[in-house]
C-alpha positions as CSV (number, residue, x, y, z in Angstrom):
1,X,-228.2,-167.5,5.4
2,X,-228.6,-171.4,5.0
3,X,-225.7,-171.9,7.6
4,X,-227.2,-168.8,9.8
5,X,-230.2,-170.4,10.1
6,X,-229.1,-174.4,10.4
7,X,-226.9,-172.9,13.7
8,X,-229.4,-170.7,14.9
9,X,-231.5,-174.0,15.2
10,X,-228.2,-175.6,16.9
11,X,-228.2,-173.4,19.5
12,X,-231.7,-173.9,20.7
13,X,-230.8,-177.5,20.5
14,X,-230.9,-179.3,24.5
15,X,-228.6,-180.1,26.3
16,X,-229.8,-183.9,25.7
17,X,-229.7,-183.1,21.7
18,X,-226.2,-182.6,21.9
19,X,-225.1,-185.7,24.1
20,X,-227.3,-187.7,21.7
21,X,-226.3,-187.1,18.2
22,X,-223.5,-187.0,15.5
23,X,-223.2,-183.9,13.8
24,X,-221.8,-183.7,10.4
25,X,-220.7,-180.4,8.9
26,X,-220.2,-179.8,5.2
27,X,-218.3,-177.0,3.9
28,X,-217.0,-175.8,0.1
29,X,-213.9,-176.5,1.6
30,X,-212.1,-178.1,4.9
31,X,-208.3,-177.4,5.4
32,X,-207.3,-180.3,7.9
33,X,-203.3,-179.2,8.3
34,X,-202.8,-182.6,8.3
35,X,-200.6,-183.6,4.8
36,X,-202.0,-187.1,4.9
37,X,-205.4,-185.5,4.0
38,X,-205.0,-181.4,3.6
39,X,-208.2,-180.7,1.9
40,X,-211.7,-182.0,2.1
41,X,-215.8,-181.3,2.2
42,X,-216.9,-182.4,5.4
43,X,-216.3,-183.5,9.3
44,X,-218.3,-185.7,11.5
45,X,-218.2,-185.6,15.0
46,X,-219.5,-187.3,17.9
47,X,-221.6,-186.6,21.2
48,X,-218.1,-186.2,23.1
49,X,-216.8,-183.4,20.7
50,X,-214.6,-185.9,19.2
51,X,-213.7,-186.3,15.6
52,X,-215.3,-189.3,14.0
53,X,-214.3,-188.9,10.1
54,X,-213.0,-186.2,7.8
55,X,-213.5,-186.6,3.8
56,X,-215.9,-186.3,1.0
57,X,-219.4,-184.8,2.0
58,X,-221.5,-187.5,0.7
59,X,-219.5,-190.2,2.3
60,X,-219.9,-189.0,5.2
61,X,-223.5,-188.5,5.0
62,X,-224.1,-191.9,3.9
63,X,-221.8,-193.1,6.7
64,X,-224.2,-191.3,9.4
65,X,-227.5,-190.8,7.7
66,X,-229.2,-189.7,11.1
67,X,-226.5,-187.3,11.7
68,X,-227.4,-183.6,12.1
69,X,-226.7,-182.0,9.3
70,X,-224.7,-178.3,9.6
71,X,-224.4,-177.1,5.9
72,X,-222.0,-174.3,5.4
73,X,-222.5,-173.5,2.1
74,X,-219.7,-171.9,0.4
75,X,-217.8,-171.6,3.4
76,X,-214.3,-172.7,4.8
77,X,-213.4,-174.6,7.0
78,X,-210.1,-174.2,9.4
79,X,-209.0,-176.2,12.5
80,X,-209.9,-173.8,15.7
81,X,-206.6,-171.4,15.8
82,X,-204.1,-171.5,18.5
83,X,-202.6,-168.7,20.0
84,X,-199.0,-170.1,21.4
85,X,-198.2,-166.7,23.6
86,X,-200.5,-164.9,25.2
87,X,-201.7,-163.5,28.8
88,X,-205.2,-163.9,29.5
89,X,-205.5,-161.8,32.7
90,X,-203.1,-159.3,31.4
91,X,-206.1,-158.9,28.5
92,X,-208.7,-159.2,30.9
93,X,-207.0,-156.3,33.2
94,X,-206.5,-154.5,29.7
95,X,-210.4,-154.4,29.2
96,X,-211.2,-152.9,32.3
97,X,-208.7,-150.3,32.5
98,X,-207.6,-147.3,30.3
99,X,-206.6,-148.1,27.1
100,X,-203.3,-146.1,25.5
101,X,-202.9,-148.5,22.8
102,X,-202.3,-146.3,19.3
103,X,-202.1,-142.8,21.0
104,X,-200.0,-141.2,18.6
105,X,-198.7,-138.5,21.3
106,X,-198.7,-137.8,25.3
107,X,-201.9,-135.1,24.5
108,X,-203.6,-137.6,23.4
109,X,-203.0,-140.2,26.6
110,X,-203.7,-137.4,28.7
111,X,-207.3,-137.2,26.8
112,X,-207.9,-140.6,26.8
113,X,-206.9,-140.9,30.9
114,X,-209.3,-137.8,31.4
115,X,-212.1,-139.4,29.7
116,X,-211.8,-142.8,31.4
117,X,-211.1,-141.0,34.8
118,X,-214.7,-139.8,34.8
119,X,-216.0,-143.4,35.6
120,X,-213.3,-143.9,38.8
121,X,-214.4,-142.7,42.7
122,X,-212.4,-140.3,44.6
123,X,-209.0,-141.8,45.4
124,X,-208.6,-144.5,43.2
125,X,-205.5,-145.3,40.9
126,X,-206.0,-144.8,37.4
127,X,-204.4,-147.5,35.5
128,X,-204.1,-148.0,31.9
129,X,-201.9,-149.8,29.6
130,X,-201.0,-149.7,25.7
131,X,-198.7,-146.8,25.4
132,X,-195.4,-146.5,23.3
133,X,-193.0,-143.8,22.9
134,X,-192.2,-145.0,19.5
135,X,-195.1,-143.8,18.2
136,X,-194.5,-140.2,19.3
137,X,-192.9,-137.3,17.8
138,X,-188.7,-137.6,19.0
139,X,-189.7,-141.0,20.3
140,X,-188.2,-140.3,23.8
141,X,-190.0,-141.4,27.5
142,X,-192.5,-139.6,28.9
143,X,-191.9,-138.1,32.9
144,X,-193.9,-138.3,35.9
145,X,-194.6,-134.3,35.4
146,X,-196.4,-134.6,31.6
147,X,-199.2,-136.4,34.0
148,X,-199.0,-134.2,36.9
149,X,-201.0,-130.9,35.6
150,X,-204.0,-133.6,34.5
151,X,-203.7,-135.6,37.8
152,X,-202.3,-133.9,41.1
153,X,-203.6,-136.0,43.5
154,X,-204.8,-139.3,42.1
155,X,-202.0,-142.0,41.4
156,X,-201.6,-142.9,38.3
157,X,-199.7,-146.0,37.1
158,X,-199.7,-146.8,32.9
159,X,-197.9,-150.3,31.7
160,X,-196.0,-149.6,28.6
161,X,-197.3,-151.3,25.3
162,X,-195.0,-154.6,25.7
163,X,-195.3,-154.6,29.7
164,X,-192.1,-154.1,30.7
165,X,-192.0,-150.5,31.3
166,X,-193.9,-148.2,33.6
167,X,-194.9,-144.6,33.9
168,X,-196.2,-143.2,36.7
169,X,-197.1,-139.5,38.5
170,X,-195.9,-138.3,41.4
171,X,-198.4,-138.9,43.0
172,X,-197.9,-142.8,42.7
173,X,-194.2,-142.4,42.8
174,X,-194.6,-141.0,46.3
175,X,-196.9,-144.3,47.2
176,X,-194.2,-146.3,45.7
177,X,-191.2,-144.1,47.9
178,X,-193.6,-145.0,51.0
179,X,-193.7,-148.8,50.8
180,X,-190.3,-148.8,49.4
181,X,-187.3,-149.8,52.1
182,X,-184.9,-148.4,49.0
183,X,-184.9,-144.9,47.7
184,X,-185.9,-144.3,44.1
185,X,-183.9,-141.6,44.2
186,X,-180.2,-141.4,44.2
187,X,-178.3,-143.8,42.1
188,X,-179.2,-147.2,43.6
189,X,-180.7,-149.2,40.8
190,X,-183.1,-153.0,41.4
191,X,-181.3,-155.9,40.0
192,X,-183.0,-156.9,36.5
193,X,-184.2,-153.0,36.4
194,X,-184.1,-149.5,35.9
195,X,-184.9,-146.1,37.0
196,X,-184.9,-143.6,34.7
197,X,-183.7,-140.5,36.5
198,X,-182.4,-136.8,35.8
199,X,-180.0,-136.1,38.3
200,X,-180.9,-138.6,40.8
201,X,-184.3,-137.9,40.6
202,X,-187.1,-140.8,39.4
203,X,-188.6,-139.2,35.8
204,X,-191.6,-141.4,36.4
205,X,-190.3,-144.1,34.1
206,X,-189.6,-147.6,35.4
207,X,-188.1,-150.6,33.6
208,X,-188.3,-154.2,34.5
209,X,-188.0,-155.5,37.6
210,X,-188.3,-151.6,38.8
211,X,-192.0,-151.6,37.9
212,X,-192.0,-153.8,40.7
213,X,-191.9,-150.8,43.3
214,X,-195.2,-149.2,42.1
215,X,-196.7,-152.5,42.0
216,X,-196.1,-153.1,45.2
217,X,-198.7,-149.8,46.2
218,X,-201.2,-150.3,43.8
219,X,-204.2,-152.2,45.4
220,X,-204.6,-155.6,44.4
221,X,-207.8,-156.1,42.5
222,X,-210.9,-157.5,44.2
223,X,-212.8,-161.2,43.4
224,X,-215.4,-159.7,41.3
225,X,-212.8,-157.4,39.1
226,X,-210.3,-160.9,38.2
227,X,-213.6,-163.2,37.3
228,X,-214.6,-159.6,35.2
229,X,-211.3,-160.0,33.3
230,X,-211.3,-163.5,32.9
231,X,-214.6,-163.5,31.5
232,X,-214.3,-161.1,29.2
233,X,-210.8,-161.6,27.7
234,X,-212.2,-165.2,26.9
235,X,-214.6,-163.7,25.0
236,X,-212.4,-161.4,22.8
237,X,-210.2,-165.0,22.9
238,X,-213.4,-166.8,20.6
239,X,-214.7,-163.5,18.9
240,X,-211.0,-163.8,17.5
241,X,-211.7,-167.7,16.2
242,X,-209.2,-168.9,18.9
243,X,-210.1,-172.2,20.0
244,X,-206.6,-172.6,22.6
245,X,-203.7,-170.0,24.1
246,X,-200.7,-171.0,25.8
247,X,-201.1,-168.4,29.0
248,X,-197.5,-167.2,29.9
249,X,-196.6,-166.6,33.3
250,X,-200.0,-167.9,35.4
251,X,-199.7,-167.5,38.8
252,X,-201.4,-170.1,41.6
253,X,-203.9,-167.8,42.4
254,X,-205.0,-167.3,38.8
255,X,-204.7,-171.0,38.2
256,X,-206.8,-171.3,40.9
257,X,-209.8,-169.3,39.1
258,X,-209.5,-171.0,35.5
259,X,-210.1,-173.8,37.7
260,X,-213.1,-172.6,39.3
261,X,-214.3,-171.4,35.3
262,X,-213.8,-174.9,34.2
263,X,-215.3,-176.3,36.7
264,X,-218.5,-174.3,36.1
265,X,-218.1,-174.7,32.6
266,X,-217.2,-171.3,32.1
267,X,-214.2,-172.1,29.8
268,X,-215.2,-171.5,26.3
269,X,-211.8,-172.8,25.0
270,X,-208.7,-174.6,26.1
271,X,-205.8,-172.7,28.3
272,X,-202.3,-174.5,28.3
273,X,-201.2,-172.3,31.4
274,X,-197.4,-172.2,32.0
275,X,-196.4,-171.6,35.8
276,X,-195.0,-167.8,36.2
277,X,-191.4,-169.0,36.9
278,X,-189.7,-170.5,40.2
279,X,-192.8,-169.7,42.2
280,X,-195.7,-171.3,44.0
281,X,-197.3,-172.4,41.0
282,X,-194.1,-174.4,39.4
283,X,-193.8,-175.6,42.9
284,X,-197.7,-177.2,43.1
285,X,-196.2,-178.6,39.9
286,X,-193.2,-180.2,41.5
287,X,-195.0,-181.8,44.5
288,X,-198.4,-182.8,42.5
289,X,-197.6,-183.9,39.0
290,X,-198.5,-182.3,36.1
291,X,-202.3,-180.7,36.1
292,X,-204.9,-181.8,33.2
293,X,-208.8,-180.4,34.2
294,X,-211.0,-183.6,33.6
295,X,-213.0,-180.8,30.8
296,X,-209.8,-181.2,28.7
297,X,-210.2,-177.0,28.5
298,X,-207.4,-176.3,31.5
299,X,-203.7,-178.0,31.8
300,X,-200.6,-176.7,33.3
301,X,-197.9,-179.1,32.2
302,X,-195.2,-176.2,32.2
303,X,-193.4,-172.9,33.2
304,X,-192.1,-169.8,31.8
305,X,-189.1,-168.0,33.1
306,X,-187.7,-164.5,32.5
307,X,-184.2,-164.2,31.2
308,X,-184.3,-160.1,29.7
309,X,-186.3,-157.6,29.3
310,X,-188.1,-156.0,25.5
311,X,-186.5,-153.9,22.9
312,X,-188.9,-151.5,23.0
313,X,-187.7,-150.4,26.2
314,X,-184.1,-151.2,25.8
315,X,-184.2,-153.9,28.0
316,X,-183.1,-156.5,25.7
317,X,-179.9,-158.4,26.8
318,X,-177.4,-157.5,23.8
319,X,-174.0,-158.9,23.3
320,X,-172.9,-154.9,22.1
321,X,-174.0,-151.6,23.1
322,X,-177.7,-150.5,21.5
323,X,-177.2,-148.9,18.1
324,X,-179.2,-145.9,19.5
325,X,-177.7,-146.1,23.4
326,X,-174.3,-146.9,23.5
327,X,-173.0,-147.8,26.8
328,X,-176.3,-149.7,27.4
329,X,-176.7,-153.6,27.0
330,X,-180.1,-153.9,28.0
331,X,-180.9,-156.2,31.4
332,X,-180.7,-159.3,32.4
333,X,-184.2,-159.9,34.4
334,X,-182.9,-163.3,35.6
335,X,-179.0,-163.8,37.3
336,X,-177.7,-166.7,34.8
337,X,-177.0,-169.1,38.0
338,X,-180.2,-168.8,39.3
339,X,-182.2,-169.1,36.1
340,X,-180.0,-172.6,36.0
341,X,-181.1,-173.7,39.0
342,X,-184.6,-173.1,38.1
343,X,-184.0,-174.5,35.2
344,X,-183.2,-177.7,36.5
345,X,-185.8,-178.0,39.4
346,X,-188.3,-177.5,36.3
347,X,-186.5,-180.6,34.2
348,X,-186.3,-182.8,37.6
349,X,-190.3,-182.1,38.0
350,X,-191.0,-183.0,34.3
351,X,-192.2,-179.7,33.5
352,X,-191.8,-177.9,30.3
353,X,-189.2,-175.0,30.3
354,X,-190.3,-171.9,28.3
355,X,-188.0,-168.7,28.7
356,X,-188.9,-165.1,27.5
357,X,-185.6,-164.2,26.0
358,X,-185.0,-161.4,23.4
359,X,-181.9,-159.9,23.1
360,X,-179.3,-161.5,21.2
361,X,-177.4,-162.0,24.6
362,X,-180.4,-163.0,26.3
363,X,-180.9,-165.7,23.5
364,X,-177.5,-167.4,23.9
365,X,-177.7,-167.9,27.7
366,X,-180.8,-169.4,27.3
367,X,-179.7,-171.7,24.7
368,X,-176.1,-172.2,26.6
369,X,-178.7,-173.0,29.9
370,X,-180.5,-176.1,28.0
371,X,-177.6,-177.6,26.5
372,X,-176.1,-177.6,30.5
373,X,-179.0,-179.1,31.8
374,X,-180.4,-181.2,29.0
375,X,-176.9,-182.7,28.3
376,X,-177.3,-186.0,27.1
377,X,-180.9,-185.7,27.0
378,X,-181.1,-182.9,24.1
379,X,-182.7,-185.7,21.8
380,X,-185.4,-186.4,24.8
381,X,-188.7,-185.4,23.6
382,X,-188.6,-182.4,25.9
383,X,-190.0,-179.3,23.5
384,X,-188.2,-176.6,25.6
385,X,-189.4,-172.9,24.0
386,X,-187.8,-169.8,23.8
387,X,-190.4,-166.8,23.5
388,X,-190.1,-164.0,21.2
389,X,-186.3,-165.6,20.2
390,X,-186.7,-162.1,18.6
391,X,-183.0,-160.6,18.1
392,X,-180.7,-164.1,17.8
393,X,-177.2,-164.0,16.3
394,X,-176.9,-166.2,13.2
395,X,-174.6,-168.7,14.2
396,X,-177.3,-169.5,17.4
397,X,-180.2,-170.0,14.8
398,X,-178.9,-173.3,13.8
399,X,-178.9,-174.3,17.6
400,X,-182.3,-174.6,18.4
401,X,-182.8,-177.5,15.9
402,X,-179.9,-179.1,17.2
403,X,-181.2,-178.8,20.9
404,X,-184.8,-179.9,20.1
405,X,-185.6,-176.1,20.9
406,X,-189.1,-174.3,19.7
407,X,-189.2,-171.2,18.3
408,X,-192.0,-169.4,19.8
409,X,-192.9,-166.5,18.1
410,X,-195.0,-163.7,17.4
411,X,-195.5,-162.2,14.0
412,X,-197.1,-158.9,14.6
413,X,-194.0,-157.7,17.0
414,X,-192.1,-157.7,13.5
415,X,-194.6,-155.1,12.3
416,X,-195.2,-153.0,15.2
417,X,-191.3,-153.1,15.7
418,X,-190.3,-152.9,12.2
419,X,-190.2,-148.3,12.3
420,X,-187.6,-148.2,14.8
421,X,-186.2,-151.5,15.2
422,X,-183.0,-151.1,13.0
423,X,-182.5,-147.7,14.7
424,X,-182.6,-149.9,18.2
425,X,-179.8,-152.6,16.5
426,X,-178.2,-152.1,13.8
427,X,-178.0,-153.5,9.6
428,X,-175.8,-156.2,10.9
429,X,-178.1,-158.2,13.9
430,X,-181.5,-156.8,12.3
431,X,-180.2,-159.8,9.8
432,X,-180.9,-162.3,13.2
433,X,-184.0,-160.1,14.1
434,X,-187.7,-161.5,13.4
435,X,-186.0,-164.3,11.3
436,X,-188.8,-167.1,10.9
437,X,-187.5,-168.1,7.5
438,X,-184.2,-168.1,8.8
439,X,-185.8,-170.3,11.6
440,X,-187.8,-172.5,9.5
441,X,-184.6,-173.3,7.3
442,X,-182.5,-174.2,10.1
443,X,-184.7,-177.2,10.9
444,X,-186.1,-175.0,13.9
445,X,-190.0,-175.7,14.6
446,X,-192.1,-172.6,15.1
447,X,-194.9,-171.6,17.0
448,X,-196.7,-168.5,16.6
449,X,-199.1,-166.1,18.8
450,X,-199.7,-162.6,19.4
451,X,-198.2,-161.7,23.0
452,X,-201.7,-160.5,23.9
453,X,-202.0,-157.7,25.2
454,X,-198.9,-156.4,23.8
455,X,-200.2,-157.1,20.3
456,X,-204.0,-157.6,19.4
457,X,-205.4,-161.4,20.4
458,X,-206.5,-161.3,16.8
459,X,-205.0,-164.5,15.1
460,X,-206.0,-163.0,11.5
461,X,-203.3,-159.7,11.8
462,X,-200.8,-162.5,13.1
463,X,-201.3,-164.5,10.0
464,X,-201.1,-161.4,7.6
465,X,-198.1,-160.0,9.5
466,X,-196.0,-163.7,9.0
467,X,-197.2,-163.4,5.0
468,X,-196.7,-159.8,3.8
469,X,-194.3,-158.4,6.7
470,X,-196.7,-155.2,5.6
471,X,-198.5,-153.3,8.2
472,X,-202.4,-152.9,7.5
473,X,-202.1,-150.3,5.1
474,X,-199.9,-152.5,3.0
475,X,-196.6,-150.4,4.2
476,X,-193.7,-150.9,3.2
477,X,-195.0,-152.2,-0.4
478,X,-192.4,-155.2,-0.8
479,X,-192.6,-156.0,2.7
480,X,-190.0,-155.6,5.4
481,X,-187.1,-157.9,5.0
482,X,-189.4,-159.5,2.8
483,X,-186.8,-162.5,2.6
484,X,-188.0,-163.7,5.8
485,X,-191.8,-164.0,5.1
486,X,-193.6,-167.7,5.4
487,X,-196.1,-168.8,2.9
488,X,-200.1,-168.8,4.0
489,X,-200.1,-172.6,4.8
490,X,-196.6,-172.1,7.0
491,X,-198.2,-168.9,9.0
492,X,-202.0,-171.1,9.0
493,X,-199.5,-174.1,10.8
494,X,-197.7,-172.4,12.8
495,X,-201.6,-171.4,14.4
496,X,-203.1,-174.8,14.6
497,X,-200.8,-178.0,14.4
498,X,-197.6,-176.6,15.2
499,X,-198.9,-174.3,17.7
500,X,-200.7,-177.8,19.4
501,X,-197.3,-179.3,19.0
502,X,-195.4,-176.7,21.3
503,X,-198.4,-177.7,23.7
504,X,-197.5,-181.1,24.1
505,X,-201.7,-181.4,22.4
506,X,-201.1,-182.5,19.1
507,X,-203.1,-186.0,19.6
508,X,-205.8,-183.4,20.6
509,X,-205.8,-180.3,19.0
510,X,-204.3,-178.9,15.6
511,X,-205.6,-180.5,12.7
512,X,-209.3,-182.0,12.0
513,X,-208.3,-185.7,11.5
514,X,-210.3,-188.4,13.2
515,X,-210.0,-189.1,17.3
516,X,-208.7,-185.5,17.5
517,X,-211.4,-182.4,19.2
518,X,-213.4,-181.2,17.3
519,X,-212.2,-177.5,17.5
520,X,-212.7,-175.4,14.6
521,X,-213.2,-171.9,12.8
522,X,-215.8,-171.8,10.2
523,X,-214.4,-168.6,7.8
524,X,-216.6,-166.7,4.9
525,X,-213.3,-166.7,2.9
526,X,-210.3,-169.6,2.0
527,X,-207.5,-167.9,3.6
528,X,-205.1,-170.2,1.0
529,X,-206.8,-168.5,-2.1
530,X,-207.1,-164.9,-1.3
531,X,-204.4,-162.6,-1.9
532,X,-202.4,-162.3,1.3
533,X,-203.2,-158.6,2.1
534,X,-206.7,-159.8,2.7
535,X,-205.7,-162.0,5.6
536,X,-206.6,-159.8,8.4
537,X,-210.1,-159.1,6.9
538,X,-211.3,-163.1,6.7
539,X,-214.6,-163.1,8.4
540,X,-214.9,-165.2,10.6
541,X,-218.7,-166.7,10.7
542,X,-218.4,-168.6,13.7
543,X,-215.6,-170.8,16.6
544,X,-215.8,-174.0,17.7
545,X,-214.9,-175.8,20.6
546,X,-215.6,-179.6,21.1
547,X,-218.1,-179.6,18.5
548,X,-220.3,-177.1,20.0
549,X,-220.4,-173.1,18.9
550,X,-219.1,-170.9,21.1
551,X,-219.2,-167.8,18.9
552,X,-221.1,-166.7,16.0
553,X,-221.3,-163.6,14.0
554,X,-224.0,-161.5,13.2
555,X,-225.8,-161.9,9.7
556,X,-223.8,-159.7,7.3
């Protein structure tokens, strides 16, 4: 209650208190990830949000005796967590619409859809996200007709769970066939995607680059529904003890609003936003420099390109046929010339190159593409990323040290994925699959998120996903491939300094070590002394940005 009550008092504090004083926080316990200094009892900070000392608790209160004083008795301390993959308006959009996530069969998406429904006007599509075959009895795709008896009239258009599938009714197939100067049925297929059909006929499943057709019909959502999304996905963001995400994939337009947030002062934490491929954004990047808000909460410094598609959906690029599909090889989303060519206007710009690449096939191009265009530059401090690098044969593991390459990757897709992922693959390349030891060994950096909204924004199941390789209940009891787990402190820096790292922040963000933000998570528990099947239940007490809280829990 001591600490309740000392930032209750905080937050009724003026404006004017805050520019005027240093604030000094003492703890049971401060884990800095910084191995100069990894533990200590206290951090002082100054009016700016900046770091002034980090030690003992009565040095630094006899170092600033007029400080304010912020006692959290018995509590922990963490730096402010760092999610390294996520999409904030794809959470945002999540929020607002119908939520599939954990239906365990189609009934019960059709319940959910029917309940949601009741809140939509006449003639609006009904759009909801979150589903997964996988977690249905025989596993197989849904069709435009198990939504047609619910839904005659009204379009409706569902993302799958990892984004990179579709399924739609007839009704918003036939708004798709209208706009559409190709026919979705026959045999003609989009490049980087698929129709599913039965005898030439759309099923009401889209893959990839195909979801691009419904897309195209659905009406774009207004002003008032993208600053609704924004706003609230930033508040799951803090809620979550997130003090920074790398956005994947922001377009101009959406750049354009985190701007307008910032400038308002509407950004509770700090978005690294990378420019959604060889578009306008990347190309405001190329003819204005790299972007930095002067709040120090917005930046686009890079861009993230597509080379496949997701397991889930057999879109992965494989080097052989799927385990549970032969004859298929998954897609490539990006034509390997013109992913080099972008690849090379991004490097020319001085922009960050970050590629969504999965498959084991998918993996190696991207790898074979850097070590083209980085050439003699490999040893350039360039931090090029891979995302996901989530199926990678073993002789390209060693590779990404050797190219300066991160590893960024997401811990919770190994649990989701881990019921049906050997079926998808195979005993052999499952050995490549979800392989951070494997990674860490190799020399490889790593930098871990969630893929928000595929996976929860919350940082805690990421970090008890990298430790146990157990799903919540504690399933499978060893772990899965339990050879591949990282210790607490590896999964704790893969969310804070090595996370900053892969952001090009680490002289900002990361670690609580002087001159640094001070961005923190204040945590009822020490996540290094509990058993690690308790790491998704830490209780997180309250989120700091720039030395000022911008969450805190209820009493408990």
């Amino acid at each position: 209650m001591r600490f309740l009550v000392g930032i209750a008092a905080l937050c009724l504090a003026s404006a004017s208190t805050w520019a005027t004083q240093v604030q000094v926080l003492t703890a049971a316990r401060v884990h800095t990830s910084d191995p100069r200094l990894p533990i200590a009892e206290a951090i002082a900070w100054d009016q700016e949000g900046r770091l002034l000392a980090v030690g003992d608790s009565d040095e630094l209160l006899a170092r600033y005796p007029d400080a304010r004083r912020i006692e959290a008795t018995g509590k922990t301390v963490i730096p402010g967590l760092v999610d390294a993959h996520g999409h904030v308006m794809g959470l945002g959009y999540a929020l607002i619409r119908a939520d599939l996530v954990g239906a365990r069969d189609k009934a019960e998406v059709i319940a959910r859809l029917k309940t949601y429904e009741k809140q939509l006007p006449a003639g609006a599509w009904l759009l909801g996200s979150g589903w997964d075959q996988n977690d249905w009895p025989g596993k197989a795709f849904p069709s435009a007709a198990d939504l047609d008896a619910a839904f005659p009239e009204r379009p409706v258009w569902l993302e799958r769970v990892d984004g990179h599938a579709g399924w739609a009714n007839s009704a918003a197939l036939r708004a798709a066939a209208a706009r559409s100067d190709k026919p979705l049925t026959g045999d003609w297929q989009p490049g980087g995607g698929r129709i599913e059909r039965i005898n030439g006929q759309p099923t009401g499943v889209l893959v990839d680059a195909a979801m691009a057709l419904v897309n195209a019909a659905v009406p774009a959502p207004d002003e008032a529904q993208r600053e609704q999304a924004l706003a609230k996905a930033l508040d799951m963001a803090v809620r979550h003890g997130l003090t920074g995400v790398h956005d994947m994939g922001v377009s101009r337009d959406d750049l354009a609003l985190m701007k307008r947030f910032a400038d308002a002062g509407r950004l509770p934490l700090r978005l690294s936003a990378y420019a959604d491929a060889d578009s306008a954004a990347l190309a405001d990047l190329c003819a204005q420099g790299l972007y930095r808000h002067e709040s120090g909460r917005l930046q686009m410094r890079g861009v993230k390109f597509y080379m496949d598609g997701a397991l889930g959906s057999r879109g992965a690029a494989l080097l052989e046929d799927y385990s549970d599909d032969h004859g298929n090889r998954g897609l490539l989303l990006t034509q390997p010339a013109a992913f080099e060519s972008a690849v090379r206007k991004a490097k020319k710009c001085g922009v960050q190159v970050a590629t969504h690449a999965i498959g084991d096939r998918g993996n190696r191009l991207v790898l074979d593409t850097y070590a083209r265009v980085l050439g003699n530059t490999k040893d350039s401090d360039h931090r090029w990323r891979i995302e996901h690098a989530q199926v990678v044969a073993l002789d390209d593991i060693p590779r990404f040290a050797s190219l300066g390459v991160i590893a960024s990757m997401q811990p919770t897709h190994a649990t989701s994925d881990m019921p049906w992922a050997e079926d998808r693959i195979g005993p052999q390349r499952i050995k490549g699959a979800y392989a951070w030891r494997r990674f860490l060994g190799s020399g490889a950096r790593l930098a871990l998120g969630s893929d928000f909204p595929v996976e929860s924004p919350d940082p805690r199941l990421g970090l008890h996903a990298a430790v146990t390789r157990q799903d919540r209940a504690g399933q499978p009891p060893a772990g899965w491939k339990p050879d591949q787990r990282l210790t607490t402190a590896e999964a704790l820096r893969g969310f804070t300094a090595d996370a900053a790292y892969a952001g090009f922040d680490e002289d900002e963000v990361g670690r609580l070590v002087a001159g640094l933000r001070a961005d923190f998570v204040v945590l009822d528990e020490d996540p290094l002394a509990i058993p690690a099947g308790g790491l998704d239940e830490l209780h997180i007490r309250s989120t700091w940005v720039d030395g000022k809280p911008v969450f805190q829990a209820a009493p408990r």
